[in-house]
C-alpha positions in Angstrom: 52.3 38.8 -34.2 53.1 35.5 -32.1 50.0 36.9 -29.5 47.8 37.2 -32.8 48.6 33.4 -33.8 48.1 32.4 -30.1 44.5 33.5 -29.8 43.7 32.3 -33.5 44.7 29.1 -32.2 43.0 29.4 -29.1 39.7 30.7 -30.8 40.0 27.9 -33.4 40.6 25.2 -30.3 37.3 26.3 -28.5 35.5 26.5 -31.9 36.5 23.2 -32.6 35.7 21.9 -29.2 32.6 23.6 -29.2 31.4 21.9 -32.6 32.5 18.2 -31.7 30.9 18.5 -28.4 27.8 19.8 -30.2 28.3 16.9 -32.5 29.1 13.9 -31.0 28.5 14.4 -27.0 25.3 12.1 -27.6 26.7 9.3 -29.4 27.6 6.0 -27.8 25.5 7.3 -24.8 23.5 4.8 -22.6 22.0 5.4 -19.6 19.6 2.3 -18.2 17.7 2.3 -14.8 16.0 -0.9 -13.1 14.6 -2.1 -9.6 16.5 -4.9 -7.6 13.2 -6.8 -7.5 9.7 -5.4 -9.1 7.3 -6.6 -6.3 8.0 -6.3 -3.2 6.0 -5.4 0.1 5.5 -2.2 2.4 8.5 -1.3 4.3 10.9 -3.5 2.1 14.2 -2.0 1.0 15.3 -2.7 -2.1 17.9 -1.3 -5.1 17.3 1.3 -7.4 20.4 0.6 -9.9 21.9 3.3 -12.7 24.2 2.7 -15.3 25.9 5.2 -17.5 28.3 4.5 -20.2 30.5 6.5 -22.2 31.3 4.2 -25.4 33.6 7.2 -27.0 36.9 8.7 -27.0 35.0 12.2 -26.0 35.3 12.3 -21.9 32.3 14.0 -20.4 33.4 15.8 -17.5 30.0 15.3 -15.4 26.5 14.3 -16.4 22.9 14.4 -14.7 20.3 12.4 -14.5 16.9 13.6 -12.7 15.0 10.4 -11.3 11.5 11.7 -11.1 9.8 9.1 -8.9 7.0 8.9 -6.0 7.3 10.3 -2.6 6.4 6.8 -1.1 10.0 5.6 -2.3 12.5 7.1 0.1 16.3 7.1 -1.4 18.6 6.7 1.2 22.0 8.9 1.2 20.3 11.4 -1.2 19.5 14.9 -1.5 16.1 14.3 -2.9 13.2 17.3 -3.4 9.4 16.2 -2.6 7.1 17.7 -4.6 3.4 17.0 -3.8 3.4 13.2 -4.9 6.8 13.4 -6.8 10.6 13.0 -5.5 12.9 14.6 -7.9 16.6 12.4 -6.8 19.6 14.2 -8.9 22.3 11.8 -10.0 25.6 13.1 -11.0 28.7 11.3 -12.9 32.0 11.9 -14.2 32.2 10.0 -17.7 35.9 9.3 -18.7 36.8 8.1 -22.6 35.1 5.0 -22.6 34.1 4.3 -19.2 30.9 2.6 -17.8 30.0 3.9 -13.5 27.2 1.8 -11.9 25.5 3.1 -8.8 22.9 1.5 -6.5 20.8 3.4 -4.9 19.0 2.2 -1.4 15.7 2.3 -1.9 13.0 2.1 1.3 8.8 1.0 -0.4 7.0 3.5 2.1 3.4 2.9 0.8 1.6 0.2 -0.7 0.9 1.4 -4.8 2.1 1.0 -8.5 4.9 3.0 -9.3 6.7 4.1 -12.4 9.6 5.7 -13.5 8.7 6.4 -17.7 12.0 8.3 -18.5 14.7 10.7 -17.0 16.8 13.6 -18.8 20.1 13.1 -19.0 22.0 16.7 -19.0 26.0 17.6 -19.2 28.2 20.1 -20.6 31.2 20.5 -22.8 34.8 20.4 -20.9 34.5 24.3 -20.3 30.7 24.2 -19.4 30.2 26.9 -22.4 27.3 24.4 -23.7 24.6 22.5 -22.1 23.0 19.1 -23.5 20.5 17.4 -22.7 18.7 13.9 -23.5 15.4 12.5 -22.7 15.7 8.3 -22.1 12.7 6.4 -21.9 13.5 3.7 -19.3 9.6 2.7 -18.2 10.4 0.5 -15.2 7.6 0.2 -13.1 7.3 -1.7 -9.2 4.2 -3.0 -7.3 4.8 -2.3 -3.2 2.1 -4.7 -1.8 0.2 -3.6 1.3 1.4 -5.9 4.4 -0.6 -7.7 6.3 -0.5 -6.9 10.0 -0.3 -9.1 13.1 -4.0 -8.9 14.3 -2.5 -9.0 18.1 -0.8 -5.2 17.3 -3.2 -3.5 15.8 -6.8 -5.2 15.9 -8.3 -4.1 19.4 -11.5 -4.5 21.4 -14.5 -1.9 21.6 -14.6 -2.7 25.3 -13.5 0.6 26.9 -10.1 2.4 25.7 -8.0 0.0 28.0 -5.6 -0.8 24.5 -6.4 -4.6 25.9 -6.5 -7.1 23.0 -9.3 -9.5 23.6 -10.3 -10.5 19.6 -9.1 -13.9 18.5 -6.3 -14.3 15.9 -8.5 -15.6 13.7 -11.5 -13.6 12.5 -13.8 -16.3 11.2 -14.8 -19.6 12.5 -16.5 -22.9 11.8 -19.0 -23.6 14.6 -19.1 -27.1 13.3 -16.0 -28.3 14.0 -14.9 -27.8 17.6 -10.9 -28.4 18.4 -11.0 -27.8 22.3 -11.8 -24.9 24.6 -10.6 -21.4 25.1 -11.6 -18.3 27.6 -14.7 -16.3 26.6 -13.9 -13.3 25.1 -16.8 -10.8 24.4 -17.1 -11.3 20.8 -18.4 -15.3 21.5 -22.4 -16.3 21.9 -23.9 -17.7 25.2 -24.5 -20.8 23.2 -20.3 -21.6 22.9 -19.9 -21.6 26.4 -18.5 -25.1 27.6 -19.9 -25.1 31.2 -18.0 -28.3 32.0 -14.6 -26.6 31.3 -16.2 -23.4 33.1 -16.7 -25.4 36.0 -13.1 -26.8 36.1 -11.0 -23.9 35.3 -13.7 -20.8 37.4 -13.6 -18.7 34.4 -16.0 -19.0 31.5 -14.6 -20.9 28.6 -15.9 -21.7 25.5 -15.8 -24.0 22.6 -12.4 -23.2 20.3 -13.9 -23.4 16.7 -11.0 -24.3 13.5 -11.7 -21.9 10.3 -12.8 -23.9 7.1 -13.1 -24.1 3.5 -17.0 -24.3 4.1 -16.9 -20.6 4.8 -17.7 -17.7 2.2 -16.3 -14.4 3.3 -17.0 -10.9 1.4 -14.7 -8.3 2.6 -16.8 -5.2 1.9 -14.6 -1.9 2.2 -16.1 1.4 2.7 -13.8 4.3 0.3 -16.2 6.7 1.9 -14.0 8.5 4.8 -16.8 10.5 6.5 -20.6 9.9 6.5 -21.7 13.4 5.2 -18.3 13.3 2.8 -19.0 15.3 -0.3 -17.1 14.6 -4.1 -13.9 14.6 -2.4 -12.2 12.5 -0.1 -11.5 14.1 3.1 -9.5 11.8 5.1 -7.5 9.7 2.8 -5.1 8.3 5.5 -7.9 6.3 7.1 -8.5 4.5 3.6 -5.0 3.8 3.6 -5.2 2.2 6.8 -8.5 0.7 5.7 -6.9 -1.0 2.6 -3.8 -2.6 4.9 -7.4 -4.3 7.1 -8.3 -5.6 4.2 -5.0 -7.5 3.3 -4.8 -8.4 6.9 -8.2 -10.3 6.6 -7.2 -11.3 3.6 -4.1 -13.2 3.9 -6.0 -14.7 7.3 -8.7 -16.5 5.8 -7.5 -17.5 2.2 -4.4 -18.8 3.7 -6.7 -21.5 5.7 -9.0 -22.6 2.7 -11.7 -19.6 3.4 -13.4 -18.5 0.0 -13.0 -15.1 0.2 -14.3 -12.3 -2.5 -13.0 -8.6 -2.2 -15.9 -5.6 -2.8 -15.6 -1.8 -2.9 -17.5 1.5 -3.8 -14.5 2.8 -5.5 -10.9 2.5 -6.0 -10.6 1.8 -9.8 -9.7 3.3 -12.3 -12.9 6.2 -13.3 -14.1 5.9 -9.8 -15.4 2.0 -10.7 -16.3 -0.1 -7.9 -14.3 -3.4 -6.9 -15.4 -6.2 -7.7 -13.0 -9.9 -7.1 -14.0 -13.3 -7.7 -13.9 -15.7 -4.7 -11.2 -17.7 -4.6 -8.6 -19.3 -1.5 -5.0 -20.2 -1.3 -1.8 -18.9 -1.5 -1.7 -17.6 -5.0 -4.8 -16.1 -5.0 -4.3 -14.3 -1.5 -1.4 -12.3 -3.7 -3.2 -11.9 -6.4 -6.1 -10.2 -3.8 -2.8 -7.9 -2.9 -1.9 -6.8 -6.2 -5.1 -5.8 -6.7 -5.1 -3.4 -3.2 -1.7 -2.3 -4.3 -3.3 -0.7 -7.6 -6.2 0.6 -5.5 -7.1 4.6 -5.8 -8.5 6.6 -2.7 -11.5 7.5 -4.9 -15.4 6.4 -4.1 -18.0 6.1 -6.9 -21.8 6.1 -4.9 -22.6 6.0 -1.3 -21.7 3.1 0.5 -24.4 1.8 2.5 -26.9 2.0 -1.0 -23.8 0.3 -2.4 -23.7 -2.6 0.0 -27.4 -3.3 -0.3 -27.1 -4.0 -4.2 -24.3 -6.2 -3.0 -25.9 -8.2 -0.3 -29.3 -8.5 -2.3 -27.3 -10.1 -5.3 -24.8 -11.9 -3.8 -24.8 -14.5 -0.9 -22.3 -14.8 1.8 -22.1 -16.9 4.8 -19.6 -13.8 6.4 -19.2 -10.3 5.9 -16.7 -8.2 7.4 -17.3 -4.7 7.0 -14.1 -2.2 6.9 -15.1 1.8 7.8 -13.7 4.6 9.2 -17.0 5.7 10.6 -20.0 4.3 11.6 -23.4 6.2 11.5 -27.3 4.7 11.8 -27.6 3.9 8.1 -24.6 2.0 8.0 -25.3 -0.1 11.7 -28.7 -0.6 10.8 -27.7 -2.1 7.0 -25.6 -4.3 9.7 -28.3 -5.6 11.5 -30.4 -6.1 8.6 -27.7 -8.2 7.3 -26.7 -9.8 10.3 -30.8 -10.8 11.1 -30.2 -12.2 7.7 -28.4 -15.0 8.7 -25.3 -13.7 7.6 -22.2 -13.1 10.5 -21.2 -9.5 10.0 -17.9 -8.2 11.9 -17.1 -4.6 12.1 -13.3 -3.1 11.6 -13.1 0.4 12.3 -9.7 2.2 10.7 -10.3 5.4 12.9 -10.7 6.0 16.6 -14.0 6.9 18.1 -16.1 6.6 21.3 -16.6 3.1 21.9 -20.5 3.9 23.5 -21.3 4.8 19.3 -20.7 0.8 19.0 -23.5 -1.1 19.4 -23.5 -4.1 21.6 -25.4 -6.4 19.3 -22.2 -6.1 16.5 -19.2 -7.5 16.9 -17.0 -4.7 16.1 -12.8 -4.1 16.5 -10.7 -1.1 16.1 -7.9 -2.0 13.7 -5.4 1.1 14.1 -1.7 1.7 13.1 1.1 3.8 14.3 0.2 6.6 16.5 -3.2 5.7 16.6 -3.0 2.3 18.2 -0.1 3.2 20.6 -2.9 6.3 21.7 -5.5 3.4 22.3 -3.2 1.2 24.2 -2.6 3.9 26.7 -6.7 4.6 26.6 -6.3 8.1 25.7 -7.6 8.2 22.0 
């Protein structure tokens, strides 16, 4: 009889527990989510922080949340799953009666972009794990990763042979009207610059050192095109990447010194739009130029050299740099159309290739990252 009353109890204790768990596990339940800092640059680490509390008698013995956030955001310590673009980071905790944890996760910005985290699902058990429960939380934090503009002395490089010297000036645009003393010719600088006095004194050609200025109009025309005979699709992505850290490079170079500089793309919006920026100079307007590259998407939206002759015949520039990953003869000869124009052109190049496809009569640079520039130094890209 006593065994008979022993498992009615027990029968009614996991009954019981079974219905207030059912009932009341969700109440006084918070979980919140938020980023140390929401805008930061490539490469920064920052502080992904979690908080989970418990505002009830009922103890939950462990609870889950599922971060679902991009691949570019690496969490340190964890035992995260990459799925294509996604990173799935599982969070566990032990929720006593009335008990609040707080964890901070280390969180390194890989790649430049807009990310957002719109909700998690927050799953746990009853004490014996008979039941599972779960709850979706909207959070909707979001974080803009700015692309980082590079030191031009590791990663901008001469077309002069594969020797990985750097020979291009730190500074990609000049005034030729105001002169601030002489430097060594380099082969980017006209016959007309060189000071034979200086040339005469030092036995080595030396030229006229030119200051930027606020005189100066700079388009910064970026090709989302990766290959010449590229079809719908983007084929190599990577080299747009690389092509959109140029453009913040050249970007936070001349607005920084009082250039007017204006930002044009086929592509990148949202619909496969072209970009289109206002000209602008200064501090605040470089980062606004770098917000706008961080939203960027690797997608194009007509052919690039028919896009950059609408641009050129409607707008007027005293300096276009031109970043590609290619170069082909519709795209050097639109060069030297613009460039007999009146107009100083400048070609970056965000892939490797055989420096004799370079002609001689544009001045042209290989900006290159990583694995790509270290190859070059060593002259065997």
């Amino acid at each position: 009889m006593e065994l008979i009353v022993l498992l009615l109890l027990v029968a009614i204790f996991f009954l019981a527990e079974k219905w207030v768990y059912n009932r009341y596990w969700h109440k006084n339940l918070k979980y919140e989510c938020r980023f140390s800092r929401d805008e930061v640059y490539e490469g920064d680490e920052i502080e992904l922080i979690e908080t989970v509390t418990n505002a009830k008698m009922l103890p939950l013995t462990w609870a889950k949340a599922e971060i679902n956030a991009s691949r570019w955001l690496e969490f340190a310590g964890s035992q995260s799953a990459v799925t294509g673009d996604s990173r799935f980071v599982p969070s566990f905790f032990v929720l006593k009666s009335n008990h609040r944890v707080t964890r901070r996760w280390k969180v390194r910005c890989l790649r430049r972009g807009n990310y957002t985290i719109d909700r998690i699902v927050l799953i746990t058990t009853d004490l014996f794990g008979q039941q599972a429960f779960s709850l979706p939380v909207d959070i909707n934090i979001h974080l803009t990763v700015l692309p980082k503009p590079r030191d031009t002395e590791e990663c901008l490089f001469s077309q002069n042979g594969l020797s990985g010297e750097i020979v291009v000036p730190r500074r990609l645009f000049t005034d030729p009207f105001f002169v601030n003393g002489v430097r060594e010719y380099t082969p980017y600088d006209s016959a007309n610059r060189i000071h034979w006095a200086a040339t005469a004194k030092n036995d080595r050609i030396m030229v006229r050192s030119n200051d930027s200025t606020s005189d100066q109009t700079v388009t910064v025309l970026m090709n989302m095109q990766s290959r010449s005979d590229e079809g719908p699709f983007i084929t190599a992505a990577e080299d747009l990447e690389h092509g959109i850290t140029a453009a913040a490079t050249v970007l936070e170079q001349t607005t920084s010194i009082g250039i007017s500089t204006r930002l044009v793309a086929n592509g990148g919006q949202e619909g496969d739009a072209p970009l289109f920026t206002g000209s602008g100079a200064g501090e605040e307007y470089a980062l606004e130029l770098l917000r706008v590259l961080a939203g960027m998407h690797i997608t194009k939206s007509e052919n690039f050299v028919t896009f950059s002759e609408q641009v050129m015949s409607r707008d007027r520039t005293s300096d276009l740099i031109i970043i590609t990953p290619y170069l082909d003869d519709d795209l050097i000869a639109f060069a030297r159309r613009t460039q007999d124009s009146g107009v100083f052109v400048k070609l970056l190049l965000t892939h490797t290739m055989d420096a004799d496809l370079i002609p001689d009569d544009l001045p042209a640079a290989f900006f290159l990252l990583g694995e790509d520039a270290e190859a070059f130094k060593e002259g065997i890209a």
